[in-house]
VMD Tcl script that draws the C-alpha trace (Angstrom):
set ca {
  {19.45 12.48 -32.47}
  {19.10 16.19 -31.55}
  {16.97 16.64 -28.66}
  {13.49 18.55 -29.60}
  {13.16 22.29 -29.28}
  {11.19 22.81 -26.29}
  {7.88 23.91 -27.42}
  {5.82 27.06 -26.06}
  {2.38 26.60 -24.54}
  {-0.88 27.84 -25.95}
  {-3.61 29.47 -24.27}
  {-5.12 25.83 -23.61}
  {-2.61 24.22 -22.49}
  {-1.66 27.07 -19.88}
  {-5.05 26.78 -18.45}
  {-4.73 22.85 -17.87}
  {-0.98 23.78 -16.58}
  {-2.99 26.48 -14.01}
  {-5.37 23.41 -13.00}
  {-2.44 21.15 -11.96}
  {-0.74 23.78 -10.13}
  {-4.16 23.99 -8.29}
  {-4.33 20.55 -7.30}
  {-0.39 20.39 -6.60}
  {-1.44 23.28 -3.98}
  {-4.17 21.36 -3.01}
  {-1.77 18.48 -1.91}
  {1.15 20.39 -1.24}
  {-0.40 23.27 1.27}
  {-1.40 21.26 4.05}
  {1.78 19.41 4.12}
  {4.06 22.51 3.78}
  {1.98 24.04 6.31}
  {2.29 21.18 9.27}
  {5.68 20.77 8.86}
  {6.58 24.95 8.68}
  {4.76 24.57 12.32}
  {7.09 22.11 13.71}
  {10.25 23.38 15.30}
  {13.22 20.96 15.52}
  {12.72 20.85 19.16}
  {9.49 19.42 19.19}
  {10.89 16.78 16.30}
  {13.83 15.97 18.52}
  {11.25 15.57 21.51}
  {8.80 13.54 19.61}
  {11.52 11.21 18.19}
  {12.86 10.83 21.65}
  {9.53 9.15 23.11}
  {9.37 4.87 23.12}
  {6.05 5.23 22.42}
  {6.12 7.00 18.81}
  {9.36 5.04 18.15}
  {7.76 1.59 18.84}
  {4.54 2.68 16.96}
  {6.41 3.60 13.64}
  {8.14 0.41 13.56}
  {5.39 -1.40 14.36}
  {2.97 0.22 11.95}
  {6.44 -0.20 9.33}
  {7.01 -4.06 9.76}
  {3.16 -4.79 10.01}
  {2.53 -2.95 6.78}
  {5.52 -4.82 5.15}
  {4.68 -8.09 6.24}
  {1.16 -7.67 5.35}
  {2.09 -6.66 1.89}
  {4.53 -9.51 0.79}
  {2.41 -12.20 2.43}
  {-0.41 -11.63 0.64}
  {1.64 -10.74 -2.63}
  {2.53 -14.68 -2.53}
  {-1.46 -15.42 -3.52}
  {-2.43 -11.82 -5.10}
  {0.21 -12.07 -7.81}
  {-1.12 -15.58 -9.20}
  {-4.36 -14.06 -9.25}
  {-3.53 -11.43 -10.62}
  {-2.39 -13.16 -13.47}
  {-5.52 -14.73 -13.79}
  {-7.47 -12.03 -14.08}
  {-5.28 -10.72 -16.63}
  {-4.89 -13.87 -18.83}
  {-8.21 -15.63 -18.35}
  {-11.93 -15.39 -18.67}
  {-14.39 -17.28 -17.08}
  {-17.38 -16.72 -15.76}
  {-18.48 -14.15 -13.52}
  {-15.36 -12.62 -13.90}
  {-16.66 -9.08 -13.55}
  {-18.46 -10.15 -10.03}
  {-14.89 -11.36 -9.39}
  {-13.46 -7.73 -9.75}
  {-15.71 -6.10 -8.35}
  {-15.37 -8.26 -4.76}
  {-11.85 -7.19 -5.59}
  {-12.19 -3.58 -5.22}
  {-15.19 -3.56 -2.22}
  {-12.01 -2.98 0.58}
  {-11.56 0.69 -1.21}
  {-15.52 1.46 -1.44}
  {-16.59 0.31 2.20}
  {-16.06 2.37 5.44}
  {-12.99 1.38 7.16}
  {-14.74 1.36 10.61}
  {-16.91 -1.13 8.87}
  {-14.22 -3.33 6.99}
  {-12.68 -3.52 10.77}
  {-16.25 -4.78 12.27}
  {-16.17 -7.88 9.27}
  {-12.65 -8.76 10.14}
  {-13.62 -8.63 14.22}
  {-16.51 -10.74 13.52}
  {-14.48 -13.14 11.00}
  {-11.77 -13.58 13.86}
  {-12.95 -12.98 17.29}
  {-15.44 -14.59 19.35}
  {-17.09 -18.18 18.89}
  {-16.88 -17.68 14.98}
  {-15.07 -20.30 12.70}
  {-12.14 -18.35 12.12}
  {-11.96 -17.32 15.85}
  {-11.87 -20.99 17.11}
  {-8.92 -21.82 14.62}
  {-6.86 -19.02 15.61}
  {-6.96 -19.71 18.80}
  {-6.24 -23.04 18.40}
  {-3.38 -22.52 16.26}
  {-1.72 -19.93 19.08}
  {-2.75 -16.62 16.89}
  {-3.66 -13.80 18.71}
  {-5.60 -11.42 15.99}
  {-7.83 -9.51 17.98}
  {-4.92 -6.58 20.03}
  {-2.00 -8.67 18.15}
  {0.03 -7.88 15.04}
  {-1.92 -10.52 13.59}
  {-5.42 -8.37 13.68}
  {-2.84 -5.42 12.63}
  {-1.75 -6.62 9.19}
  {-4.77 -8.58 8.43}
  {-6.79 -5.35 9.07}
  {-3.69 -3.43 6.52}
  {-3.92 -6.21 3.93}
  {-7.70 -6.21 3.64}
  {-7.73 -2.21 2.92}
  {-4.63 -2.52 0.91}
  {-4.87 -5.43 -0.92}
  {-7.15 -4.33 -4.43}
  {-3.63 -1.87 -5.04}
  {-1.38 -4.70 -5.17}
  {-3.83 -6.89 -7.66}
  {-4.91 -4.05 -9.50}
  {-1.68 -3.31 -10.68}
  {0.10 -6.51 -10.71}
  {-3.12 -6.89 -13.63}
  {-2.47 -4.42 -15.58}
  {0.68 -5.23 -15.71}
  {0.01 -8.72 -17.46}
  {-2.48 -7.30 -19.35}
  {0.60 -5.35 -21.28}
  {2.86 -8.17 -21.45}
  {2.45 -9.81 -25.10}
  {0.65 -13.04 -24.88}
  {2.86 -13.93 -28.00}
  {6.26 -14.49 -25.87}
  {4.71 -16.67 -23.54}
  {3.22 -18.52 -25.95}
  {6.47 -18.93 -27.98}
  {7.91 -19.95 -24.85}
  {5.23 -22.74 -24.15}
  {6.04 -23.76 -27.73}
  {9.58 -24.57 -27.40}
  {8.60 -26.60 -24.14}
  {8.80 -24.38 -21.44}
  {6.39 -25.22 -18.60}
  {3.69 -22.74 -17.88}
  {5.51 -22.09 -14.18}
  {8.89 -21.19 -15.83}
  {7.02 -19.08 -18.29}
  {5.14 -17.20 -15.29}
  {8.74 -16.32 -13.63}
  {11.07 -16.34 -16.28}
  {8.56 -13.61 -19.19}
  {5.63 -12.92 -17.27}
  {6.77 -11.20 -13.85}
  {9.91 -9.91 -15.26}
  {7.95 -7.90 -18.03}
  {5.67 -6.80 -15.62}
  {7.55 -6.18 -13.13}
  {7.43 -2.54 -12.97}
  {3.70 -2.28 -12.19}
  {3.74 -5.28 -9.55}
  {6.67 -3.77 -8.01}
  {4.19 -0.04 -8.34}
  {0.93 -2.80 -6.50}
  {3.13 -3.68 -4.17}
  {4.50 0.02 -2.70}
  {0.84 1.26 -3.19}
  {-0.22 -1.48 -1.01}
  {2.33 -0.63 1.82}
  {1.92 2.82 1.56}
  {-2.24 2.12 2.10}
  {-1.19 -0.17 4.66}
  {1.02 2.38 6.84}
  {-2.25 5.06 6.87}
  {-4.69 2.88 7.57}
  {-6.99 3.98 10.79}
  {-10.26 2.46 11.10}
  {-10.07 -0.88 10.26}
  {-6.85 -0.87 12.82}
  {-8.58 0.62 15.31}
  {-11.13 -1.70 15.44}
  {-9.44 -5.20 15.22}
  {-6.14 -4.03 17.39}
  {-6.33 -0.96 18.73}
  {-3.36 -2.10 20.89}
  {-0.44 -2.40 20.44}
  {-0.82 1.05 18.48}
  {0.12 1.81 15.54}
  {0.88 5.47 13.95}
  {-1.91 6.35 12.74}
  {-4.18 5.35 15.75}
  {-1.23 6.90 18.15}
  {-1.77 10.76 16.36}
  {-5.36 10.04 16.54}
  {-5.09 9.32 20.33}
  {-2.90 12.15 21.04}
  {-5.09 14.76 19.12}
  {-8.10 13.70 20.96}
  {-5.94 13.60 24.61}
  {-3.51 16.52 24.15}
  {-4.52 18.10 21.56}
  {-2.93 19.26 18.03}
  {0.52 20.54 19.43}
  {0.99 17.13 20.85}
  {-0.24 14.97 17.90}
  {1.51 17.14 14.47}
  {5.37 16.56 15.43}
  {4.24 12.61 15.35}
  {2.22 12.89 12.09}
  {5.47 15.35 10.63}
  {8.10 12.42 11.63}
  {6.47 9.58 10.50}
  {5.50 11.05 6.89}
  {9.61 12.29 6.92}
  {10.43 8.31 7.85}
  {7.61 7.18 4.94}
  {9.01 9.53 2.62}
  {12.78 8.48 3.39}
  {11.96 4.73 2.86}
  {9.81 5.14 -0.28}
  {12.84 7.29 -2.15}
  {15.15 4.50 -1.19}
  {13.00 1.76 -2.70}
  {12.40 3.74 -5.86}
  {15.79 4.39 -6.71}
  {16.64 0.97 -5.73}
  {14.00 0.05 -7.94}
  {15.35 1.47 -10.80}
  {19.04 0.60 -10.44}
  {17.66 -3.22 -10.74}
  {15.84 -1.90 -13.95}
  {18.58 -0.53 -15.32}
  {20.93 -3.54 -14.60}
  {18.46 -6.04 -15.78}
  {18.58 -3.82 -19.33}
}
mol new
graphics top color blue
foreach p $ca { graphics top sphere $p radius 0.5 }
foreach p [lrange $ca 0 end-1] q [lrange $ca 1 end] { graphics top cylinder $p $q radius 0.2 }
display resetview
């Protein structure tokens, strides 16, 4: 097939192409500008202090752990959501999304009061050695509950455009429901739960508030710039932020493109 002509834009269509290169400024501007303002030195510098070196791995492995953890239960569910009704469903999915609507200072305050103190959860932490509150515990339970409606959101979705049809021809010629779940379901949609799951980290690796409250220490990325801005002052704190969006943006081009090799080796 010969490729199509490429076509010339109207009048309408240049205006909504003027739009997007508004918001792409939008995004792009602030960015561009932080990192035009940061000479190598400082980079080399920054990247040379423990501190901002043990933060970004911790906020990296935290985030990451959080995020496959949980995927273990939000998957299922997500499933679920997609395949069943029942009632109050809709009460169901809207708990689901509450972590993006709430403050983040607050969603930190319910996790501190969930795990700290005299409270249920508090007493069976302890007693099962778990440090949450100023642990890596509080850390990626703080992450996961901010990050968390990404993951099941589009893990959903992506059932939701599977065709019931091959699992149920599957069921048919005696398949159990388990095999059909890993062998049709997640395969077919694996390209949005693989989407939940990188949204999820990436949500994870900015989160502040809730962070700050549960474990403020041992300090993350986020909470680190924040410390330094307030201490030192904006010089100090934009060669961090610069070098751990560069690392981010490093690590999330490597899992796309690994991504998609598996894609295309699976076709």
């Amino acid at each position: 097939m010969k490729p199509c002509p490429a076509q010339t834009l109207g009048a309408f269509e240049l205006l909504f192409a003027f739009l997007g290169g508004v918001v792409l400024l939008f995004i792009i501007a602030p960015l561009a500008g932080m990192a035009l303002r940061t000479t190598f030195s400082d980079l080399a510098q920054t990247a040379a202090d423990a501190e901002v070196r043990g933060s970004i791995a911790l906020t990296l492995w935290t985030s990451m752990a959080a995020t496959l953890i949980l995927a273990i239960a939000a998957i299922p569910f997500a499933y679920l959501l997609a395949r069943r009704d029942f009632p109050l469903k809709r009460l169901v999915t809207a708990i689901i999304d509450l972590p993006i609507v709430i403050p983040h200072s607050a969603a930190g305050i319910a996790i501190l009061g969930i795990v700290s103190g005299d409270s249920f959860g508090g007493v069976a932490v302890r007693r099962l050695g778990i440090q949450f509150v100023g642990g890596p515990a509080g850390i990626m339970t703080a992450m996961a509950f901010v990050s968390l409606p990404f993951l099941i959101n589009a893990a959903r979705d992506g059932f939701a455009a599977v065709p019931e049809r091959y699992e149920k021809a599957a069921l048919s010629l005696g398949a159990s429901p388990a095999r059909v779940f890993c062998t049709i379901s997640v395969p077919l949609a694996w390209r949005a739960i693989l989407s939940g799951l990188i949204l999820m980290w990436a949500r994870g690796l900015s989160e502040f508030g809730a962070v700050a409250v549960v474990a403020y220490h041992p300090i993350v990325t986020p909470v680190l710039i924040y410390e330094r801005f307030g201490a030192y002052g904006l010089k100090h704190a934009r060669p961090i932020a610069v070098l751990f969006i560069g690392v981010c943006l490093i690590l999330f081009v490597v899992v796309r493109l690994l991504a998609r090799r598996q894609t295309n080796v699976a076709r």
